[in-house]
N, C-alpha and C positions, 0 to 999 in steps of 0.2 A: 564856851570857846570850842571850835572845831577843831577836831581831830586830825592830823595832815593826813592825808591820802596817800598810804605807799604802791607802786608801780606793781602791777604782777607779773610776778617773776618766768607764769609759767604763759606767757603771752606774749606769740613772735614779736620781735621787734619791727618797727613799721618806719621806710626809710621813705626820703621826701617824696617819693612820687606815690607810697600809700601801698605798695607792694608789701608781703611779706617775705622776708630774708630765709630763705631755707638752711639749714644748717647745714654745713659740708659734708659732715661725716655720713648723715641720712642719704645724700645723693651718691656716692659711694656706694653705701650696702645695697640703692637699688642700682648701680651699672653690674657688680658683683653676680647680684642676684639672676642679671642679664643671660652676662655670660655664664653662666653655673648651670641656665635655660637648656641653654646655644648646643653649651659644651654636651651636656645630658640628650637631646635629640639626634644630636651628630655621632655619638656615643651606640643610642639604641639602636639607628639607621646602620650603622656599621655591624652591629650584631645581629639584625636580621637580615642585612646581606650575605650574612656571614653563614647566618642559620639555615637560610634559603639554596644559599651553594653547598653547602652541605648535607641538605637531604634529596634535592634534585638530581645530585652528583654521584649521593653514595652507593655501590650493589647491592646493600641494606633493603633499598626501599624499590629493589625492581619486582615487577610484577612476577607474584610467584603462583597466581594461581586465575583463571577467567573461566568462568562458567557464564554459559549461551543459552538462551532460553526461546521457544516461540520458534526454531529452524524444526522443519519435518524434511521439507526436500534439497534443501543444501545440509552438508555436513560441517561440521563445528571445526573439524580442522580446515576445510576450505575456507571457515569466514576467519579465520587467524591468520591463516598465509593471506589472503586478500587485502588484509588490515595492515599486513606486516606486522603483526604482530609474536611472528614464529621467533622474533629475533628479543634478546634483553632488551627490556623498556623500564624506565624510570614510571612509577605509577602516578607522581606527584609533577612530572614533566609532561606527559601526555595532555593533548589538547581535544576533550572530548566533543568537542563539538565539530572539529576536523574528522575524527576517531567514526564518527557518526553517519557524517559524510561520505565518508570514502566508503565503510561497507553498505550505504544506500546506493552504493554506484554499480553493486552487484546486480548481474539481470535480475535473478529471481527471489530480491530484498526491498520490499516496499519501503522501510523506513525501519531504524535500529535506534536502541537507547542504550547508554552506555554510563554505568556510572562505577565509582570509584569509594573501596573501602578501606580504613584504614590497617587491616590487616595484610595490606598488598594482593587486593584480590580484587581480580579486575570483572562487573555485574555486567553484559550485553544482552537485550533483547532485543529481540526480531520480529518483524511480520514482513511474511513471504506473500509474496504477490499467490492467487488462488485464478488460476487458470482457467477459465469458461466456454472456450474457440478458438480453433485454428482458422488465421483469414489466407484468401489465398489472391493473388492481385497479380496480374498478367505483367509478365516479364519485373520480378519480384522478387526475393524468399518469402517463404509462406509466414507468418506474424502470429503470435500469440496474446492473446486481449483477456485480460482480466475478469473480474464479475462486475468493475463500473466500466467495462468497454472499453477501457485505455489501451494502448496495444503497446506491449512493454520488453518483447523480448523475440528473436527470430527464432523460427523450429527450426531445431534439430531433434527428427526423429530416432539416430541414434542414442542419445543420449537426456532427451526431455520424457519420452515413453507416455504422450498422451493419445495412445489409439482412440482412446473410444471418445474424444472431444468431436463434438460436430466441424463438421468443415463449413466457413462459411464465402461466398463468394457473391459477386456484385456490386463490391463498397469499394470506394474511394479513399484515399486520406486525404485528411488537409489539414493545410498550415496553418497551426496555432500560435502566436511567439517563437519561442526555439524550438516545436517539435511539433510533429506528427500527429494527428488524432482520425478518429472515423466521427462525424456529427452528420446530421439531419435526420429526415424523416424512417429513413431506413434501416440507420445503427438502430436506432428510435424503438421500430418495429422491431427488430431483432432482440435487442434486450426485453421489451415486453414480453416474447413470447416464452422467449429464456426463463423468464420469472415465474414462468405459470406450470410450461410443461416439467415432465419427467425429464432429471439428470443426462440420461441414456436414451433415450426418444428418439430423438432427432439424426440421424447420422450427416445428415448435409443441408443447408442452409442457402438457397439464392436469393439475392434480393434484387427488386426491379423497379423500376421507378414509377411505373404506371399500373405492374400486376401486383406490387407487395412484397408478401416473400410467400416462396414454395418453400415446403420440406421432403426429403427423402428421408418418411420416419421406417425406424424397425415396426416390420409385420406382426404387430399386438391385437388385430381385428378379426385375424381369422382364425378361425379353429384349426380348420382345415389348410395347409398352406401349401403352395406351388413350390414345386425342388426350386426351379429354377427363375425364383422370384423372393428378395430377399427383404426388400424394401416398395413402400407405395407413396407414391408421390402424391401430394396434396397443397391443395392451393390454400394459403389461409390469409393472403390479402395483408390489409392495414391496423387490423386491430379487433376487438370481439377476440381474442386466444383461447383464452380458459370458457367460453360459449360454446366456441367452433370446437374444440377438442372435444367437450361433453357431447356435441352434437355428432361427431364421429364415433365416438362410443355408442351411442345409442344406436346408430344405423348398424354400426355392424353386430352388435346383439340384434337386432333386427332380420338381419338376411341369413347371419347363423342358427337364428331358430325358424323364419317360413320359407330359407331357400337354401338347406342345405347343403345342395348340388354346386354350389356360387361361390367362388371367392370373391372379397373386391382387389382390384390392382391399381385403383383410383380414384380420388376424389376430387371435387372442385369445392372447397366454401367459401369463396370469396364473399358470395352472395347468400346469407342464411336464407332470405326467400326464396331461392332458385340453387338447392343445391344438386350437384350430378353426380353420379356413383358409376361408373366403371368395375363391373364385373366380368367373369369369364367362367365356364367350367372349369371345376375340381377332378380331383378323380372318382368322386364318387360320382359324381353328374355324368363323367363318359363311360363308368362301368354302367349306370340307369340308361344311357344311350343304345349300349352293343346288348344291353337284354332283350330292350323291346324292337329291336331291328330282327 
């Protein structure tokens, strides 16, 4: 005889359309559960608003200390007044990448990094543009260009104090997007030679479209030197720099040992095949003159 079959107890009830009947109170705990979310999010969001105005706001967190690193020729209180930064700043309000900005907008600041500690102390470093040449461009102020030849800032000789940069003259600017540059063949050559020679060498710089460039270097050839001759012009063309310079060495070790009555006051090496040497008497050469007269 079978046994009747009792219903289980713990198995939704199934109403005619085959749904299961959820029980009220469970639907309930999860709206509850909802808003308890809701309330909790809207809860944290207001305390960190809360916390956010709070430390942005308070004198607590103003900057109480900035150390600048990487300046030689700007001074450290100049890049804080430039920044605005001479004034009470929130450290946690400051927007470094504005912050950045603005003291790169200094002429002689290539680019600034700027970061932030939590002991309210505000990290800046610098890199200052590095000075290579004064250009000089008719009906102009004279330009100062960097070591990549970018021209970044006007001379002032009162206050920049780079005497002994070569002068250089012959160049153009032209328009790049928003700003000024020197390009072609001739910046070109200039910076090559720049790369090869002596720092202090060159005191002046022409460039020419068809000769190259000349230089008026300082008198390093002669032993012997002319009072009133201070520099000797030399042709050095398009390129060959560091050849053409050995090759000027070599000649005037040359004439200072089989002709040393001779200065030179000039060279031509455009053409290493065809080079020309301009000399003149020395003073010893015209005391040898007034002996044997």
């Amino acid at each position: 005889m079978r046994s009747k079959i009792k219903q289980n107890r713990y198995k939704p009830e199934v109403n005619d359309g085959g749904a299961a009947v959820l029980d009220s109170g469970t639907t309930i705990d999860v709206f509850l559960k909802w808003i308890m979310l809701v309330a909790g999010i809207s809860v944290l969001s207001l305390v960190s608003i809360f916390a956010y105005d709070l430390v942005t706001q308070s004198p607590l967190f103003n900057v109480k200390k900035i150390d600048i690193s990487g300046n030689n020729r700007v001074l450290a209180d100049e890049i804080i007044a430039f920044a605005n930064l001479d004034e009470p700043h929130n450290i946690y309000k400051l927007n470094l990448y504005s912050l950045e900005k603005r003291i790169a907008d200094h002429p002689w600041i290539e680019s600034a990094s700027v970061k932030r500690n939590f002991s309210s102390k505000l990290s800046i470093a610098v890199v200052e543009h590095e000075p290579l040449a004064i250009v000089k461009i008719e009906n102009m102020a004279d330009i100062i260009i960097n070591t990549q030849g970018r021209p970044f800032k006007e001379y002032d000789p009162t206050t920049d104090h780079l005497d002994t940069l070569p002068v250089i003259t012959g160049l153009d600017l032209t328009r790049a997007d928003t700003q000024y540059i020197y390009d072609g063949i001739l910046i070109n050559a200039i910076m090559n030679f720049l790369k090869v020679a002596d720092v202090d060498m060159a005191v002046s710089i022409n460039a020419h479209k068809q000769m190259g460039i000349t230089i008026e270097a300082r008198d390093i050839f002669n032993k012997v030197k002319l009072d009133n001759e201070t520099t000797i012009p030399i042709k050095m063309g398009f390129g060959d720099y560091k050849i053409k310079l050995k090759k000027a060495k070599t000649i005037s070790e040359y004439i200072d040992k089989n002709f040393p009555e001779k200065t030179i006051i000039a060279m031509d090496l455009f053409n290493l095949q065809k080079v020309f040497i301009k000399t003149t008497l020395n003073q010893t050469g015209l005391n040898t003159i007034k002996k044997g007269v």
